[in-house]
Biopython code that builds the backbone (N, CA, C, O; Angstrom):
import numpy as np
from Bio.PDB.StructureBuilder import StructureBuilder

atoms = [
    (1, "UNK", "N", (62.910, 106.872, 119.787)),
    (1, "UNK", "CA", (62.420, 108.183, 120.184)),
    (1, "UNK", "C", (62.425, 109.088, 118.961)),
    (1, "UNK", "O", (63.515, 109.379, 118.468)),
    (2, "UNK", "N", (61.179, 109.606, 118.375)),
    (2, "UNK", "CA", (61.405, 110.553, 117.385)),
    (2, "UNK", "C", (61.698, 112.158, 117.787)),
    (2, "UNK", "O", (61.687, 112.649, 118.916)),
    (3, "UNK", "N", (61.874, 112.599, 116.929)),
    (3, "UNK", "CA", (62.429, 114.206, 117.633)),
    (3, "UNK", "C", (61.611, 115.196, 116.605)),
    (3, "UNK", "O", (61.553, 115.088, 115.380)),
    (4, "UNK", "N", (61.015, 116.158, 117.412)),
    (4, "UNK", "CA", (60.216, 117.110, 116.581)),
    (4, "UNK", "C", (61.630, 118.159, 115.907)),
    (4, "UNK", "O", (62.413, 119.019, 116.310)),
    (5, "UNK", "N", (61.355, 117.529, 114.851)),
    (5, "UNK", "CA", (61.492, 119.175, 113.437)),
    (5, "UNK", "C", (61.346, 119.907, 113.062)),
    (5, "UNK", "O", (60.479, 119.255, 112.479)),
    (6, "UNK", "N", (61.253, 120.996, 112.617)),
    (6, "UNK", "CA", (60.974, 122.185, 112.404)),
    (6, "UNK", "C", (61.709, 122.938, 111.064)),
    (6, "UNK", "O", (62.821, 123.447, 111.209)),
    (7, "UNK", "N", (61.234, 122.963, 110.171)),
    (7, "UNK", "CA", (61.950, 124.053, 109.248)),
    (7, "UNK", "C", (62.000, 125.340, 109.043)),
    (7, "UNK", "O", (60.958, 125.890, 108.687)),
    (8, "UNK", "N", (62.969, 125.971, 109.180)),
    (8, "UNK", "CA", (63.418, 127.374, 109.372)),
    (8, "UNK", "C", (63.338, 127.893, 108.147)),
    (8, "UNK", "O", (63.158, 127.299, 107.083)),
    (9, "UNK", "N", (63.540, 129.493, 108.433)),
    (9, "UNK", "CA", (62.904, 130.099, 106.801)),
    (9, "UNK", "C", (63.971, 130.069, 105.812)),
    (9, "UNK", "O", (63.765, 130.142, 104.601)),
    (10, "UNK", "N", (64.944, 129.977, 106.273)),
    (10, "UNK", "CA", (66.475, 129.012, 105.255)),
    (10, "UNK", "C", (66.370, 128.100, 104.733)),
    (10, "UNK", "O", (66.866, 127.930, 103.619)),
    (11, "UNK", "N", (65.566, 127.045, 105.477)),
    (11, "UNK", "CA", (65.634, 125.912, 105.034)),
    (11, "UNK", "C", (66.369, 124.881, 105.605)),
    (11, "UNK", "O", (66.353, 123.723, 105.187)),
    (12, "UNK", "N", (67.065, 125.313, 106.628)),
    (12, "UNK", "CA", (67.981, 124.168, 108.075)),
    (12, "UNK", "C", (66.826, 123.583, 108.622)),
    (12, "UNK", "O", (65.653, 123.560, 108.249)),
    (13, "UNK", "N", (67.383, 123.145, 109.529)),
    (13, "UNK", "CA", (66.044, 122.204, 110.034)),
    (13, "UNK", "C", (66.464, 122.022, 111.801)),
    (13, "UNK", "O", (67.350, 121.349, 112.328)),
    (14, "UNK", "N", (65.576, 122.791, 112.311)),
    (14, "UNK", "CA", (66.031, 122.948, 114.074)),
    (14, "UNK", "C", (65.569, 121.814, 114.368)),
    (14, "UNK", "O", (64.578, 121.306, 113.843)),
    (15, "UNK", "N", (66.406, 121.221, 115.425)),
    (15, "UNK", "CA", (66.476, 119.321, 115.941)),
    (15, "UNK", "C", (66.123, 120.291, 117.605)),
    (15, "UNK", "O", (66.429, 121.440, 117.924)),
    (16, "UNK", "N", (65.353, 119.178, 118.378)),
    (16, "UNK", "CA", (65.477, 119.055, 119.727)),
    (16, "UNK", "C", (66.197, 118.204, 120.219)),
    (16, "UNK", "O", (65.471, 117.235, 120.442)),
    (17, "UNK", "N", (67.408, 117.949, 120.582)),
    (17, "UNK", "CA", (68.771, 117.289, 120.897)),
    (17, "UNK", "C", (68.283, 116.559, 122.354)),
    (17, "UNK", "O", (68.911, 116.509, 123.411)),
    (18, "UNK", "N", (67.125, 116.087, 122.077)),
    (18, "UNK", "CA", (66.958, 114.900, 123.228)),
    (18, "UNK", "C", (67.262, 113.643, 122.960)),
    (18, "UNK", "O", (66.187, 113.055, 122.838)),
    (19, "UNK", "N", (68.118, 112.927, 122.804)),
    (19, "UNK", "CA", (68.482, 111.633, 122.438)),
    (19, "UNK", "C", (69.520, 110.907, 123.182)),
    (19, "UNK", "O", (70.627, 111.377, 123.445)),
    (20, "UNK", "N", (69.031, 109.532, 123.566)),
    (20, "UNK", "CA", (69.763, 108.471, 124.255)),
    (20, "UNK", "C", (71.319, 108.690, 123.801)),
    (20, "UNK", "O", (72.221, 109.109, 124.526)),
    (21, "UNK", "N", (71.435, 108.238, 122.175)),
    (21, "UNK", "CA", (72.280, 108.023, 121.625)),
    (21, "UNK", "C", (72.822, 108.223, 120.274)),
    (21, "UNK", "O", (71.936, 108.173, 119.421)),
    (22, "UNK", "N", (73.751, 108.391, 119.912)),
    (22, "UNK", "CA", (74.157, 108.665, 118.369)),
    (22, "UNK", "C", (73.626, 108.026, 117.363)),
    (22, "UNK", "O", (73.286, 108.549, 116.301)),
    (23, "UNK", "N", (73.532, 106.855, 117.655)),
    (23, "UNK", "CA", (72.324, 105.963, 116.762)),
    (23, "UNK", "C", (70.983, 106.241, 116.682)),
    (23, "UNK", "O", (70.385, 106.020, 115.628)),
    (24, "UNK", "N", (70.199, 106.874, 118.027)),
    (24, "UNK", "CA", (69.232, 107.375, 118.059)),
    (24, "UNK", "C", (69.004, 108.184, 116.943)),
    (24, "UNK", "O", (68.302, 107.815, 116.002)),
    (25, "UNK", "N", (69.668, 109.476, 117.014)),
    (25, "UNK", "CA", (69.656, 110.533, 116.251)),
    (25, "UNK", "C", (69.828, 110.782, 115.041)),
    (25, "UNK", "O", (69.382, 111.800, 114.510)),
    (26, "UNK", "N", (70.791, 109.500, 114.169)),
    (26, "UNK", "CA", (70.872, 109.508, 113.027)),
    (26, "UNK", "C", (69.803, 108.173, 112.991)),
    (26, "UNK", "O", (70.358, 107.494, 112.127)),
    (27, "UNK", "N", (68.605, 107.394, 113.412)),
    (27, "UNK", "CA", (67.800, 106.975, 112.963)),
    (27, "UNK", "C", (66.700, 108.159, 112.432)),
    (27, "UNK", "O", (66.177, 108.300, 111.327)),
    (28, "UNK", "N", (66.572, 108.936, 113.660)),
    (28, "UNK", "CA", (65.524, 110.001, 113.659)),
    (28, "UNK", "C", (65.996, 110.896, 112.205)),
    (28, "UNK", "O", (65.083, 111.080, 111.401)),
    (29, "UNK", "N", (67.147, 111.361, 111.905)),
    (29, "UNK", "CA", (67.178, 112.116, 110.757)),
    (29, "UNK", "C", (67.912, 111.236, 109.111)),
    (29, "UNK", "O", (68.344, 111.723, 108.067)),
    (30, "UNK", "N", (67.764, 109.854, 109.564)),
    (30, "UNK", "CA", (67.668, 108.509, 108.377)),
    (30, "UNK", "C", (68.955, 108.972, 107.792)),
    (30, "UNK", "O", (69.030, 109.270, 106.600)),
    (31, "UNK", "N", (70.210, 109.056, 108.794)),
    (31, "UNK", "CA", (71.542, 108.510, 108.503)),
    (31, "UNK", "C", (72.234, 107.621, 109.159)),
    (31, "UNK", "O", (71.811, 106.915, 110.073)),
    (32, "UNK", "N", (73.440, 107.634, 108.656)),
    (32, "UNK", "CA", (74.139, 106.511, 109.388)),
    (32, "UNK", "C", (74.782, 107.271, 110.595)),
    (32, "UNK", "O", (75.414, 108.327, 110.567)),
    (33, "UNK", "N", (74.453, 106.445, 111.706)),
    (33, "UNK", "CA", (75.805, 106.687, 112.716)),
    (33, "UNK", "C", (76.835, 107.422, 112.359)),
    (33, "UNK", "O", (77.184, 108.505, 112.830)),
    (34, "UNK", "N", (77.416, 106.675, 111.334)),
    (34, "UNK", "CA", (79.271, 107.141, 111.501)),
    (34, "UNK", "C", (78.726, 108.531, 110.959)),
    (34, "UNK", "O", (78.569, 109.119, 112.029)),
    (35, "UNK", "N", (78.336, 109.436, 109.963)),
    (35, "UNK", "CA", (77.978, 110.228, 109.420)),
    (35, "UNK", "C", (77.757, 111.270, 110.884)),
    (35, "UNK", "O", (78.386, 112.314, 111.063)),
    (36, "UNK", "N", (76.724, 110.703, 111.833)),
    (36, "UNK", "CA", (76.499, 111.889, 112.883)),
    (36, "UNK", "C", (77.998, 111.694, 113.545)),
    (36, "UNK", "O", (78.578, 112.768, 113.384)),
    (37, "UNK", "N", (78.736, 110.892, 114.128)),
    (37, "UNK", "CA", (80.028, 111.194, 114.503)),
    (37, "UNK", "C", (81.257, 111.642, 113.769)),
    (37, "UNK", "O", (82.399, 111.722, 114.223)),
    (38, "UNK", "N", (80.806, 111.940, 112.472)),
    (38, "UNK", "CA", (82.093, 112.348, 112.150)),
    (38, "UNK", "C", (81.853, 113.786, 112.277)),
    (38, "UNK", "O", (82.805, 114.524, 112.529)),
    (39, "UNK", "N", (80.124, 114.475, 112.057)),
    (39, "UNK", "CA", (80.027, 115.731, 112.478)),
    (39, "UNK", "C", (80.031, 115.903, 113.368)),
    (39, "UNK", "O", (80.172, 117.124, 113.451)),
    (40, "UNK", "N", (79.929, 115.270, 114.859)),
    (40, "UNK", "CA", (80.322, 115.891, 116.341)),
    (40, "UNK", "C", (81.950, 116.194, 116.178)),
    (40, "UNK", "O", (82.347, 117.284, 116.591)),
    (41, "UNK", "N", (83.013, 115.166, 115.524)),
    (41, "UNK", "CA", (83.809, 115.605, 115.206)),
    (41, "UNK", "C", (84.425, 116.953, 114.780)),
    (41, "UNK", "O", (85.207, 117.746, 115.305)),
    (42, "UNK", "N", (83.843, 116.896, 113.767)),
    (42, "UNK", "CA", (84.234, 118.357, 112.770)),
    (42, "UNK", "C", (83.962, 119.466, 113.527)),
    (42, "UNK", "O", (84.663, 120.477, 113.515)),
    (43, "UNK", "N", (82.650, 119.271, 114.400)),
    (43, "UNK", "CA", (82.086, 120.307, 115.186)),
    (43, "UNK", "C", (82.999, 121.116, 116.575)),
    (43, "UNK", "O", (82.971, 122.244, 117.066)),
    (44, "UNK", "N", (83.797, 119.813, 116.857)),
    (44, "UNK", "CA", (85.228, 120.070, 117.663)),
    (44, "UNK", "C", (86.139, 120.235, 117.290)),
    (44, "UNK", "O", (86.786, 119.275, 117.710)),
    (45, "UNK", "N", (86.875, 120.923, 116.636)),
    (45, "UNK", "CA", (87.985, 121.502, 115.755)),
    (45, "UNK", "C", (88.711, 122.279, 116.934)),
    (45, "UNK", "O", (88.041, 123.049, 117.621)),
    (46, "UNK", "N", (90.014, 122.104, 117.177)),
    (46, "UNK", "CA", (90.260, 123.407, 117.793)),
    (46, "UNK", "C", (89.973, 124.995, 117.091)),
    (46, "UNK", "O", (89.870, 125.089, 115.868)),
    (47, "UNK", "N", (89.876, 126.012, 117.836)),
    (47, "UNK", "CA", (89.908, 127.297, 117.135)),
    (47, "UNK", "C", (90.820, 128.286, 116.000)),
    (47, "UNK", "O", (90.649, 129.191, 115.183)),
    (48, "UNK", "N", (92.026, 127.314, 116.651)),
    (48, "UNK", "CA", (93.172, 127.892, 115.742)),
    (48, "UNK", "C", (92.936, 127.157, 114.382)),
    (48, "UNK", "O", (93.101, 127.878, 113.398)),
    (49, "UNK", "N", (92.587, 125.877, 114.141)),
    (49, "UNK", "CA", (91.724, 125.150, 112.688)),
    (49, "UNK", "C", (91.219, 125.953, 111.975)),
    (49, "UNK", "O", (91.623, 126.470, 110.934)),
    (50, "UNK", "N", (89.784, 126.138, 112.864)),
    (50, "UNK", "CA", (88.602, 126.451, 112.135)),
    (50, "UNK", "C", (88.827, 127.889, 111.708)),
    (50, "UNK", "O", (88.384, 128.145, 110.588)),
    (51, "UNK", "N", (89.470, 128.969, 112.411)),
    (51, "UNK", "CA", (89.762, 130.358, 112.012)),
    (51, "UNK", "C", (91.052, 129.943, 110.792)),
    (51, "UNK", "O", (90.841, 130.692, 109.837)),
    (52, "UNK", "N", (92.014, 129.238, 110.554)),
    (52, "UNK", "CA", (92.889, 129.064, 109.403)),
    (52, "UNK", "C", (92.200, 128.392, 108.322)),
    (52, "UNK", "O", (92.600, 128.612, 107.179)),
    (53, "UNK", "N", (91.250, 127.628, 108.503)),
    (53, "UNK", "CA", (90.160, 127.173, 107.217)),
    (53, "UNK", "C", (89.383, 128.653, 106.910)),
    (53, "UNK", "O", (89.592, 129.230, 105.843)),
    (54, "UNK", "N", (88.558, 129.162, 107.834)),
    (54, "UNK", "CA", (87.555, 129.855, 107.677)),
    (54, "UNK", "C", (88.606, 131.020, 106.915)),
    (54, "UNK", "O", (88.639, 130.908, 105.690)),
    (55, "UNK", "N", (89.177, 131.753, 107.311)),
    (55, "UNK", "CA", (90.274, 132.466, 106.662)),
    (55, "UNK", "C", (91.410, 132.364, 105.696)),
    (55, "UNK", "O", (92.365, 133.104, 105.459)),
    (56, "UNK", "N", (90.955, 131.055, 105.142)),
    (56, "UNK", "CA", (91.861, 130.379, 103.904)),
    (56, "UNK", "C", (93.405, 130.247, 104.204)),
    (56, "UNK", "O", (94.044, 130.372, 103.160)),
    (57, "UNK", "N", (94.126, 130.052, 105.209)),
    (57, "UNK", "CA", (95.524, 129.981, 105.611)),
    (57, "UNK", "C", (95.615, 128.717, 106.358)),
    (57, "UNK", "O", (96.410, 128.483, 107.268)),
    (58, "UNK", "N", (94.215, 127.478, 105.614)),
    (58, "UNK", "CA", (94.586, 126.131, 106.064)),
    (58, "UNK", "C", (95.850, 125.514, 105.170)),
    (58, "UNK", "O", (96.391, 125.956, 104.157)),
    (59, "UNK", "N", (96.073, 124.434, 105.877)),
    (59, "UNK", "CA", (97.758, 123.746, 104.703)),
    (59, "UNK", "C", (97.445, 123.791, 103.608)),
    (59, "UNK", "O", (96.257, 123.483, 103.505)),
    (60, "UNK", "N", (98.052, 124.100, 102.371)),
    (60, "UNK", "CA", (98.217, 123.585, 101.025)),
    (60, "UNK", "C", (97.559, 121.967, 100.725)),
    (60, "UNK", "O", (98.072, 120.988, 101.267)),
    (61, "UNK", "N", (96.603, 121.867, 99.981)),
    (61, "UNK", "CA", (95.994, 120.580, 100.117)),
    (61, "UNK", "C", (94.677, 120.113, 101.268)),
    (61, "UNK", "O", (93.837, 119.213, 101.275)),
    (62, "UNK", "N", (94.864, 120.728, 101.764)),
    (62, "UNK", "CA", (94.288, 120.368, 102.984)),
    (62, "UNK", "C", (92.552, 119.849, 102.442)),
    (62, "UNK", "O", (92.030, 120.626, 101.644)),
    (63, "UNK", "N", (91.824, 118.766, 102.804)),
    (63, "UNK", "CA", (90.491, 118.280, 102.213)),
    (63, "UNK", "C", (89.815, 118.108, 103.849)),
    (63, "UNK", "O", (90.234, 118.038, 105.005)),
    (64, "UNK", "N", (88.798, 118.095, 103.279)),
    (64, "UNK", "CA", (87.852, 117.784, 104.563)),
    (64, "UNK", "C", (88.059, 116.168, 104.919)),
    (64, "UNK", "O", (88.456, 115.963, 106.066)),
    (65, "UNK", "N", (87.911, 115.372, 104.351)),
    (65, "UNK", "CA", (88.673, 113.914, 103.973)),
    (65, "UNK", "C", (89.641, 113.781, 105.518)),
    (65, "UNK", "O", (89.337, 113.189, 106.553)),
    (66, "UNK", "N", (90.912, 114.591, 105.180)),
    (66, "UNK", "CA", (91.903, 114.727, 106.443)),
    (66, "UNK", "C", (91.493, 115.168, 107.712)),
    (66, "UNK", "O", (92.141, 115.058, 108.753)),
    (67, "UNK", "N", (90.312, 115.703, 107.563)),
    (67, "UNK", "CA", (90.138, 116.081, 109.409)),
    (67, "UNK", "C", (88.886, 115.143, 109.519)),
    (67, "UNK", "O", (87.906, 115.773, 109.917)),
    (68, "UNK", "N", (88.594, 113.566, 109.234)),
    (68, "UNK", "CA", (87.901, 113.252, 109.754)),
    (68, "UNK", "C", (88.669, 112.026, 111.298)),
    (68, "UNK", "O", (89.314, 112.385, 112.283)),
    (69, "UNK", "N", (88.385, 111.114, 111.034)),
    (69, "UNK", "CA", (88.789, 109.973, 111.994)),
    (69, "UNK", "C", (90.334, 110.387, 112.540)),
    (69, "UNK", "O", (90.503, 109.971, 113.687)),
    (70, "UNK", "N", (90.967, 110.777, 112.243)),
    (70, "UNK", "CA", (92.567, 110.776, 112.500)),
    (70, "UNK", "C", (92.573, 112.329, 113.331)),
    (70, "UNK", "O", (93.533, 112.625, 114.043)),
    (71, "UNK", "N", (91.773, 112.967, 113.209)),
    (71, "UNK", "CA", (91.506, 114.416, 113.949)),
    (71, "UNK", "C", (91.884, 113.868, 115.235)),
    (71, "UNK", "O", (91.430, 112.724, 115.255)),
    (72, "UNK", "N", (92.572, 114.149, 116.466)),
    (72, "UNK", "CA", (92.673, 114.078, 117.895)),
    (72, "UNK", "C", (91.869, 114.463, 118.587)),
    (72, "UNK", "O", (91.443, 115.444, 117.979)),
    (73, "UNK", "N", (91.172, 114.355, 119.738)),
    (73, "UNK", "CA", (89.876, 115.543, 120.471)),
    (73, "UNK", "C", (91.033, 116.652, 121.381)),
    (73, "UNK", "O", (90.749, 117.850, 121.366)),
    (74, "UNK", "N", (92.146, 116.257, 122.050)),
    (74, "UNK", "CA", (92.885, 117.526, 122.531)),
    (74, "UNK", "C", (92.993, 118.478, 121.350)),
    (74, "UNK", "O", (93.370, 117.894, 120.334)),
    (75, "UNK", "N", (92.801, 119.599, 121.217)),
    (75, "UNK", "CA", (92.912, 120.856, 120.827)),
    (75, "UNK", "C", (94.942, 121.135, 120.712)),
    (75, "UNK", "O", (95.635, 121.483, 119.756)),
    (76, "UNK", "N", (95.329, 120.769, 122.214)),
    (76, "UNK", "CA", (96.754, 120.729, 122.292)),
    (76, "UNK", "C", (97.225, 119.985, 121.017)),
    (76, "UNK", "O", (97.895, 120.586, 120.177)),
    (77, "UNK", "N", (96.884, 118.689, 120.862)),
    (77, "UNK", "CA", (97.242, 117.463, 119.632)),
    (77, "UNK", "C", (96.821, 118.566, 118.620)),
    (77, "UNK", "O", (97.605, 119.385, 118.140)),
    (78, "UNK", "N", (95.212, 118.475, 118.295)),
    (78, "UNK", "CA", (95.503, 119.206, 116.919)),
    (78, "UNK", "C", (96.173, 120.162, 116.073)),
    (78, "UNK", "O", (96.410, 120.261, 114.869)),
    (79, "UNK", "N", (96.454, 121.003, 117.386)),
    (79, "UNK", "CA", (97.143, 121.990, 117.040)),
    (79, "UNK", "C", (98.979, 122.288, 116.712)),
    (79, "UNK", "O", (99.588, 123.332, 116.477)),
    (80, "UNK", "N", (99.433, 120.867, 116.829)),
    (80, "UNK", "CA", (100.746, 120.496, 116.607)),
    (80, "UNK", "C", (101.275, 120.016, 115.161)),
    (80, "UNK", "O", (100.944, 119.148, 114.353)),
    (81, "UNK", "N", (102.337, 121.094, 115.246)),
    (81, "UNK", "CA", (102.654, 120.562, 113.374)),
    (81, "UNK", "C", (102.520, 119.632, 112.851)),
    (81, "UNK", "O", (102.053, 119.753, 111.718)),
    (82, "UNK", "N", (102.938, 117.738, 113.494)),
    (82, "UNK", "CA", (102.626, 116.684, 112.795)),
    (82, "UNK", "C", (101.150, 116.554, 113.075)),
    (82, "UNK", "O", (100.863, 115.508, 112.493)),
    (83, "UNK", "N", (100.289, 116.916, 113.511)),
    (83, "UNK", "CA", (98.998, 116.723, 113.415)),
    (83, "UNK", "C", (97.957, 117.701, 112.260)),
    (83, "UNK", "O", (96.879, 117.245, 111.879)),
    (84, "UNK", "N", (98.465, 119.065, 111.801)),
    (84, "UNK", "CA", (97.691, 119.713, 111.101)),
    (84, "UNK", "C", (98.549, 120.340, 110.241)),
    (84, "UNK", "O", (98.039, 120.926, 109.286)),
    (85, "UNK", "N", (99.814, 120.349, 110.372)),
    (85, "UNK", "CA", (100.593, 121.071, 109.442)),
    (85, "UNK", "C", (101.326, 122.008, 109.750)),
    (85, "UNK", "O", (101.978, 122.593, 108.885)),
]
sb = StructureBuilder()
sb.init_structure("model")
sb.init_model(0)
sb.init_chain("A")
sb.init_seg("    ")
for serial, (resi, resn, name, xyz) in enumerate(atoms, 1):
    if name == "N":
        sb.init_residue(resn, " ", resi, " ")
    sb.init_atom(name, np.array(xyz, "f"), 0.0, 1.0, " ", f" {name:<3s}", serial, name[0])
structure = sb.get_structure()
């Protein structure tokens, strides 16, 4: 299934999010799978994360590297000292 594109005056690129599957979608925009799941990932951060990144009061060290695969999807988990710091 291809998916109509569109480029915005930024330069992003608006997707129509009709797709079977994760594989679908990174055929349609010629990546790999793991690549689109590690951004549904990232995209689920709990809030208390993404406001301590976005506001620079993430851990000492902290890389994007560390919040991929090992990230938890409970919000509760992430948000626990042995899980984020």
């Amino acid at each position: 299934m291809r998916l109509p594109v569109a480029p915005a005056a930024d330069g992003a690129v608006a997707l129509s999010w009709q797709h079977g599957s994760v594989e679908d979608l990174a055929q349609t925009l010629d990546l790999h799978p793991k690549v689109i799941r590690k951004g549904i990932r990232l995209a689920f951060l709990a809030p208390t994360i993404t406001t301590d990144i976005l506001l620079g009061r993430q851990k000492h060290g902290l890389m994007l590297g560390d919040l991929d695969e090992s990230v938890a999807l409970s919000w509760q988990v992430q948000d626990s000292p042995v899980s984020y710091g």
